[in-house]
C-alpha positions as CSV (number, residue, x, y, z in Angstrom):
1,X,27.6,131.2,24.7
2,X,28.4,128.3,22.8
3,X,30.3,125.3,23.7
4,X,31.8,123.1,21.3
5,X,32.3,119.6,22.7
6,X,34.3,116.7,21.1
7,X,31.7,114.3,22.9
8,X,28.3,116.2,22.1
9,X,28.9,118.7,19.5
10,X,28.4,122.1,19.3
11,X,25.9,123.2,22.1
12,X,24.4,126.7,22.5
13,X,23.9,127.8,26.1
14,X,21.4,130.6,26.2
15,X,20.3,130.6,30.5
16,X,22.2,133.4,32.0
17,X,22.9,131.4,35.3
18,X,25.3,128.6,33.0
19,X,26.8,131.2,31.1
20,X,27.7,133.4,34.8
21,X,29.0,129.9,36.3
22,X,31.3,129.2,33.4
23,X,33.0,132.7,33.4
24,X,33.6,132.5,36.8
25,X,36.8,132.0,38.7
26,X,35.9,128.6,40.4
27,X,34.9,127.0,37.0
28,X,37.6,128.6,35.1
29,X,40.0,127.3,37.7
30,X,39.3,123.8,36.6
31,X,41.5,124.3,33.4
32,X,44.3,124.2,35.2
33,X,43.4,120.8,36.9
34,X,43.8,117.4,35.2
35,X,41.0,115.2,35.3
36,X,43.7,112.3,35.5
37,X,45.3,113.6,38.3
38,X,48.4,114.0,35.9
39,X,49.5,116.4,33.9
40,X,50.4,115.5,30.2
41,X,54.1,116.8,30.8
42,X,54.1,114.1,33.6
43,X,51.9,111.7,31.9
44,X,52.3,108.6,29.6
45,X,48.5,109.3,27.7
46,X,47.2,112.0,26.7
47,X,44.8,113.6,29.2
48,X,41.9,116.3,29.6
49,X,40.6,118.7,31.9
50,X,38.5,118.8,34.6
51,X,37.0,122.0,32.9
52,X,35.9,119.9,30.0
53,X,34.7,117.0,31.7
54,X,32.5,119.7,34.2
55,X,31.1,121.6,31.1
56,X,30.4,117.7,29.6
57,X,28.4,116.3,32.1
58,X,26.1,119.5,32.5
59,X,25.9,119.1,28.7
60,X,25.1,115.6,29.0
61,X,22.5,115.9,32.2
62,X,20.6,118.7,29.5
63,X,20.3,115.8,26.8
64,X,19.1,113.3,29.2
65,X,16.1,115.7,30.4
66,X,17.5,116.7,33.7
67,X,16.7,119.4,35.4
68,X,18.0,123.0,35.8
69,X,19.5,122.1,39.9
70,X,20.5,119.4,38.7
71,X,22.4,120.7,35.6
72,X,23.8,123.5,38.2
73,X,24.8,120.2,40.5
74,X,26.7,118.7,37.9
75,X,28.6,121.7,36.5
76,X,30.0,122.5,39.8
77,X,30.0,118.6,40.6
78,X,34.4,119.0,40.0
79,X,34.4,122.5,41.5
80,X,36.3,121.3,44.9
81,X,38.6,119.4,43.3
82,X,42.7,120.0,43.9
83,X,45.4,120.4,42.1
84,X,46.5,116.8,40.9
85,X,42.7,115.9,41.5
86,X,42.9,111.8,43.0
87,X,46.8,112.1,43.7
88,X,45.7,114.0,46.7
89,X,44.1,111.1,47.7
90,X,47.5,109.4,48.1
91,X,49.1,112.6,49.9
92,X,46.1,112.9,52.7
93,X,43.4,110.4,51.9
94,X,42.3,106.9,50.9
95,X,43.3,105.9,47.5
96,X,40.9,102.6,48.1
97,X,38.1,105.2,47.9
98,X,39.3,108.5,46.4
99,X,36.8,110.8,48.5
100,X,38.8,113.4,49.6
101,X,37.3,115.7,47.2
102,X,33.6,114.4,48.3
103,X,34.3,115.4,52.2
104,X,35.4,119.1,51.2
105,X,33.0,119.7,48.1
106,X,30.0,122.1,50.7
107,X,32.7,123.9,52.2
108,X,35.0,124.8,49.4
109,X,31.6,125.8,47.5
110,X,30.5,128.0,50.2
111,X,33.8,129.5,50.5
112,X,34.3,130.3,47.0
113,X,32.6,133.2,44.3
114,X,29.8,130.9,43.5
115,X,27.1,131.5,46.6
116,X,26.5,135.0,45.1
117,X,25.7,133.9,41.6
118,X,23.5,130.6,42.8
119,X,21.8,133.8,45.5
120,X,21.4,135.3,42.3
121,X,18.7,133.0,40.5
122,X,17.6,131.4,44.0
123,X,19.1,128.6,44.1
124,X,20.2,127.1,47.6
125,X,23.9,126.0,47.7
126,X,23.6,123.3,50.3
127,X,21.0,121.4,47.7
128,X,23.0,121.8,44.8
129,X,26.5,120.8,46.8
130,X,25.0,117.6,47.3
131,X,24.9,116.4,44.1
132,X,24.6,112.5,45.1
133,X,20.8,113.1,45.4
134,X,20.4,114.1,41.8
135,X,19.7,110.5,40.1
136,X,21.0,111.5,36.7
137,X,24.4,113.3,37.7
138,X,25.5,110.7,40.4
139,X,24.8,107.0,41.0
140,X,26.6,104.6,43.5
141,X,28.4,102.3,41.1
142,X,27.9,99.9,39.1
143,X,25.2,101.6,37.9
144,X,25.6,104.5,35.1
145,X,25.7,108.2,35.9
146,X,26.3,111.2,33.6
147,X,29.7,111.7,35.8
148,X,30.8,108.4,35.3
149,X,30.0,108.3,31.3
150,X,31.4,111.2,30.7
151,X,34.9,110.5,32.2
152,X,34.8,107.3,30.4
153,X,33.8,108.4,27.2
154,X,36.5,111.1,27.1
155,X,39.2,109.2,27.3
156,X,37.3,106.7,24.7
157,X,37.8,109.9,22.7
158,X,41.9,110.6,23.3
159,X,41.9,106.8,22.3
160,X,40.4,107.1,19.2
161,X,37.6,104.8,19.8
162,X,35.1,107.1,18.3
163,X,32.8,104.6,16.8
164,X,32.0,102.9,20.3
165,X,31.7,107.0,21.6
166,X,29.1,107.7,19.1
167,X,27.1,104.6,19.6
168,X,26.9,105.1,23.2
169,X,26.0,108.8,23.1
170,X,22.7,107.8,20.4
171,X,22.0,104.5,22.4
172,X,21.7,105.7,25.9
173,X,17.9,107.3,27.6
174,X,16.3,107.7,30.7
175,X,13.7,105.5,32.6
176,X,12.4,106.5,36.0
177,X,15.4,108.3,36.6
178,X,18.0,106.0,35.9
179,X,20.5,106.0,32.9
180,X,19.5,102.9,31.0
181,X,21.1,101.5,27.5
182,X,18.4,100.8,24.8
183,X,20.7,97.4,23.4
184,X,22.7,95.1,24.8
185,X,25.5,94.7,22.4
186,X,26.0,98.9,22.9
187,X,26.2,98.0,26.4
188,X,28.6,94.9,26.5
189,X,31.2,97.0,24.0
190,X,31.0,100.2,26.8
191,X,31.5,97.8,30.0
192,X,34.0,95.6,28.8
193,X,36.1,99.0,27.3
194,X,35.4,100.5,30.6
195,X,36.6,97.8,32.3
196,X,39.6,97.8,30.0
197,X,40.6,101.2,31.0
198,X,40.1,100.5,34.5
199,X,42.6,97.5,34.3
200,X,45.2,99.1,31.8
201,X,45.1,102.5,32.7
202,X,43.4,103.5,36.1
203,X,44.5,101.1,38.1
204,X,47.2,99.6,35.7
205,X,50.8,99.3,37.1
206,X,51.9,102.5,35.0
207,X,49.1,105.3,36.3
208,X,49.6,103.8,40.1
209,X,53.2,103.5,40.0
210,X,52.9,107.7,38.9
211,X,50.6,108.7,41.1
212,X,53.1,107.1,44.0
213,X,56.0,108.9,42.4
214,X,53.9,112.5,42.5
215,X,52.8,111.6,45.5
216,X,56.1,111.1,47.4
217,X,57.3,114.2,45.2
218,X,54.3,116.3,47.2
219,X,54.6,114.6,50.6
220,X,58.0,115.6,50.4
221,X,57.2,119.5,49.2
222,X,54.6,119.7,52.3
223,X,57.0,118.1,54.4
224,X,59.7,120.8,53.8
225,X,57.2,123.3,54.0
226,X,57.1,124.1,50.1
227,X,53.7,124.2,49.7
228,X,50.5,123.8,52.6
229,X,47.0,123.4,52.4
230,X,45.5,126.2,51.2
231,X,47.8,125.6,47.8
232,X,45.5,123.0,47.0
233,X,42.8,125.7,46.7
234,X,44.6,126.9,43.4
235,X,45.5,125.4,40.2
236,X,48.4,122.8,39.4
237,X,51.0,125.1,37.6
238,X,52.2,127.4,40.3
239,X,52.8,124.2,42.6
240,X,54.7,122.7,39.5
241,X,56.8,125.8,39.5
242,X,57.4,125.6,43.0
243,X,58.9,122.0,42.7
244,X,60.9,122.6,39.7
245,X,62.6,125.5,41.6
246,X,62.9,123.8,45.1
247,X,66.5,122.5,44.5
248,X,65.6,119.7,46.5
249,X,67.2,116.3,45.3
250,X,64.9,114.0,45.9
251,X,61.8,116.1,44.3
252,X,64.0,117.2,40.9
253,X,65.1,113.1,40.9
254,X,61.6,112.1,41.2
255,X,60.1,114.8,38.8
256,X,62.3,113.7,35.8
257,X,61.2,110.1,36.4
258,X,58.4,110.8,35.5
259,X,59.4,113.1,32.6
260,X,61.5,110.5,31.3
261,X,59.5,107.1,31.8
262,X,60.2,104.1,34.0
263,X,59.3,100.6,34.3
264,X,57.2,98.4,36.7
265,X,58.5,95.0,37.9
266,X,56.7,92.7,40.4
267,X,58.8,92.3,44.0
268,X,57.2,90.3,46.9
269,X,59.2,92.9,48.9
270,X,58.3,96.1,46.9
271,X,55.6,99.0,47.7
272,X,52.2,97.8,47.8
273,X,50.1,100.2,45.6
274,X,46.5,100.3,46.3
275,X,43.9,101.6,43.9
276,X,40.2,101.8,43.3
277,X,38.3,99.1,41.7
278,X,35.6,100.7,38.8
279,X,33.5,98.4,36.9
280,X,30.1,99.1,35.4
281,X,27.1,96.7,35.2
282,X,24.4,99.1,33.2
283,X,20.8,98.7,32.7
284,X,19.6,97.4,29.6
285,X,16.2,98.4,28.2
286,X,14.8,95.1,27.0
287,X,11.1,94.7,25.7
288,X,10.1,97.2,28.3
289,X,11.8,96.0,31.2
290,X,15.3,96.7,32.9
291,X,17.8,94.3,33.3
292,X,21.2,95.0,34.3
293,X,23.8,93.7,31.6
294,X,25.6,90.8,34.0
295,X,22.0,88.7,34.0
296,X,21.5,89.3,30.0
297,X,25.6,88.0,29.4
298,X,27.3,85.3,31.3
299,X,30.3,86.5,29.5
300,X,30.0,89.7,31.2
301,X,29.4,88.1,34.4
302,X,32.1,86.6,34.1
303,X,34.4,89.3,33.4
304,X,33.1,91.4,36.2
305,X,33.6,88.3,38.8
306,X,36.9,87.9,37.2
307,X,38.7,91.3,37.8
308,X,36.7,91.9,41.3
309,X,38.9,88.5,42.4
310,X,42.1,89.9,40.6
311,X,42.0,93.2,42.3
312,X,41.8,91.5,45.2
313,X,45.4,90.0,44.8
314,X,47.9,91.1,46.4
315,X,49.9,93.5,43.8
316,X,53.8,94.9,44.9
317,X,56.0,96.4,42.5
318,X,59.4,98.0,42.2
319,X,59.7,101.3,40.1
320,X,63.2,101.4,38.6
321,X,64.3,104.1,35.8
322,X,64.6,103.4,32.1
């Protein structure tokens, strides 16, 4: 099998147990589930899938040196994911932490077609569902993880910013099992763009204000008994289909909001719309030793100290229509 990445190239995958994992129904499920928790009919950026980003970060984990559970760990890291992937989180969760998908990631593995194939080459399915012990794959942040580069680095992509995504692909290694950057300048550039997306697009006033809207559209559709639980098990189009042929009001009214656009004003007496805060603060390979990038730059110190104290704000907004 051969994948052909727009991160990493063309990669040939040649052990049986990747090629039996990709063809089957859990992975190929992830098509049909956007990585930004929006589809691009929905959407005001272009996004990708979590299929893509699943198939990177195993691709990724094989370039760094990591091992075969832990490749296994981070193909199937997305696998319990639901349709609309962190909206959910603002449906029946914690949109300050977006773990929703964490607390139902053993089960949902155990309960899908993938025991049988991880039986099939020996491999335990309670190890490789808890893919936070794998070093490589997951890492509390700041620090950098294949998970969390990959995400970034793919929507580095859909912005064009292909030099920066080259440069950090060539300049990244391993030491003792952490991701480190070999120069500081490679670093800086990938923080402060990460940093950039996290203020302008994952937790900017556009993405939260749509993930309210969707999520008051799916309240609304469980409410009214439209959709239930075990929905979220499948994919996001028969769920859209189900909304666009509800003849409910409010759900159509919302729905072509966000088809059509809207705009953001601040209001002391509007919704209060909470988001995670992401920032990175890499390892940097210098003379031999590790140093993590905020004690090589005051500038980036800076930077990080700034937006942790903005986030902290106080944020309400009003959502009115074009």
């Amino acid at each position: 099998m051969r994948i052909n990445d727009k991160i990493y190239g063309a990669e040939d995958i040649k052990e049986n147990i990747f090629i039996d994992l990709i063809k089957s129904n859990s992975i190929r499920r992830l098509k049909d589930i956007s990585q930004l928790g929006m589809p691009d009919e929905y959407y005001h950026i272009k996004g990708f899938s979590r299929y893509e980003h699943s198939l990177g970060v195993m691709v990724l984990l094989k370039n760094l040196g990591a091992g075969l559970e832990e490749q296994v760990s981070g193909l199937l890291h997305d696998v319990s994911h639901t349709p609309f992937s962190h909206v959910i989180d603002w449906v029946i969760g914690d949109p300050s932490k977006e773990d929703y998908q964490d607390k139902i990631h053993e089960e949902f593995l155990k309960n899908s077609d993938l025991p049988s194939i991880l039986k099939k080459y020996d491999l335990d399915i309670k190890n490789i569902s808890n893919y936070k012990k794998f070093g490589l794959l997951e890492k509390e942040a700041p620090s950098l993880c294949a998970d969390r580069i990959d995400y970034s680095l793919r929507q580095m992509k859909n912005k064009k910013n292909d030099k920066l995504v080259d440069k950090v692909v060539k300049n990244i290694s391993v030491r003792e099992n952490q991701i480190v950057f070999k120069d500081k300048e490679t670093a800086k550039s990938f923080g402060e763009e990460y940093m950039n997306l996290q203020v302008k697009q994952w937790a900017g006033d556009e993405m939260r204000g749509r993930y309210y809207i969707l999520s008051e559209i799916l309240k609304k559709a469980f409410e009214k008994n439209l959709i239930n639980l075990g929905d979220l098990k499948k994919t996001e189009k028969p769920i859209l289909k189900i909304l666009k042929e509800s003849e409910d009001e409010f759900i159509l009214d919302k729905l072509d909001l966000l088809r059509k656009g809207f705009k953001v004003i601040p209001d002391e007496n509007g919704i209060e719309l909470k988001k995670k805060f992401r920032y990175l603060d890499p390892e940097v390979l210098v003379n031999g030793s590790c140093f993590s990038l905020s004690k090589l730059s005051k500038e980036y110190f800076e930077l990080i100290e700034s937006e942790k104290e903005r986030s902290r704000e106080l944020n309400k907004i009003k959502i009115i229509s074009n």
